[in-house]
C-alpha atoms as a printed R data frame, in Angstrom:
   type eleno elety resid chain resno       x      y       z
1  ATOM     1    CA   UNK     A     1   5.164 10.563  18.918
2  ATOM     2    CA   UNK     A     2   7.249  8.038  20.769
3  ATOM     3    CA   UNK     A     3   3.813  7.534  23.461
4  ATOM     4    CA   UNK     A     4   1.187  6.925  20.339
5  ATOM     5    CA   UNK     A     5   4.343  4.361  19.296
6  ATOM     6    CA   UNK     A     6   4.168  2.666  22.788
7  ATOM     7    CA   UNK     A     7   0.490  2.189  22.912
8  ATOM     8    CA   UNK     A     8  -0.174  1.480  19.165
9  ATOM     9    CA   UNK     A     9   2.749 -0.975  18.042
10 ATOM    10    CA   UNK     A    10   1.139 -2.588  15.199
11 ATOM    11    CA   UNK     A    11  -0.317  0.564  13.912
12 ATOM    12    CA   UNK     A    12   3.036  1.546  12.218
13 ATOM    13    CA   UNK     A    13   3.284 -2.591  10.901
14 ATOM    14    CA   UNK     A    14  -0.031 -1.494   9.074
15 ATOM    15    CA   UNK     A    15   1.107  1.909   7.700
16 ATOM    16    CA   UNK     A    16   4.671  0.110   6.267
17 ATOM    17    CA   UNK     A    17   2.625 -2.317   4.473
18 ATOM    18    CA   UNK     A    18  -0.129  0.062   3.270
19 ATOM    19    CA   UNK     A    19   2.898  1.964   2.077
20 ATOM    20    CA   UNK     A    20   4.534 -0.324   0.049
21 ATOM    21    CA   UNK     A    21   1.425 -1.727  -1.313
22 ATOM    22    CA   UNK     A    22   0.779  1.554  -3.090
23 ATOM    23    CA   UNK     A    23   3.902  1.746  -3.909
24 ATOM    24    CA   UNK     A    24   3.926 -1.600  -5.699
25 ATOM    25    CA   UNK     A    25   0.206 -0.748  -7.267
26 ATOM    26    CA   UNK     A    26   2.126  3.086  -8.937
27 ATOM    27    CA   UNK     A    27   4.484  1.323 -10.341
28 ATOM    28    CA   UNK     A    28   2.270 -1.252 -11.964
29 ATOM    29    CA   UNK     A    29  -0.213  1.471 -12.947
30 ATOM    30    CA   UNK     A    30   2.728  3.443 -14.821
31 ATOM    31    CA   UNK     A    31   3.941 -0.164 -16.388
32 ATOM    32    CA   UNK     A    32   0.991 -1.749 -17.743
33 ATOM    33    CA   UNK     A    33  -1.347  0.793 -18.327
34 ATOM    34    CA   UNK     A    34  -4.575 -0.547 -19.594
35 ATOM    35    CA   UNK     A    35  -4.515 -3.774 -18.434
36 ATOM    36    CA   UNK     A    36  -3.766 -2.471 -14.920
37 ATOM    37    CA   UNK     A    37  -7.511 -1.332 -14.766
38 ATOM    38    CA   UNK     A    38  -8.898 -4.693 -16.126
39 ATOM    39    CA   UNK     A    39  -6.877 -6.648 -13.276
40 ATOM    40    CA   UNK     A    40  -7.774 -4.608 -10.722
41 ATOM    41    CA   UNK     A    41 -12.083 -4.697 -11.220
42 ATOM    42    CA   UNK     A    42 -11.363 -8.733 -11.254
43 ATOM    43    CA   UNK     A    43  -9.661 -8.295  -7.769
C-alpha cells in the first residue's frame, strides 16, 4: 500500500475530495429533497 502511495501521491488528494464531495451531495439530497434534483440537472 505504502509503494502505490509513493508513486501515486495525488491519487489519494483526489479520493479525499471525491469523498467529501459525496458526502456533502448525501447530505443535501436527505435535506432538500426535491429541489436537490432540480439543482443538480442545471449543474
Amino acid at each position: 500500500m505504502n509503494a502505490w502511495k509513493s508513486l501515486f501521491p495525488s491519487v489519494t488528494l483526489i479520493l479525499c475530495f471525491l469523498h467529501m464531495f459525496i458526502g456533502i451531495r448525501d447530505r443535501a439530497k436527505k435535506k432538500f429533497g426535491e429541489i436537490y434534483q432540480e439543482v443538480a440537472t442545471r449543474l
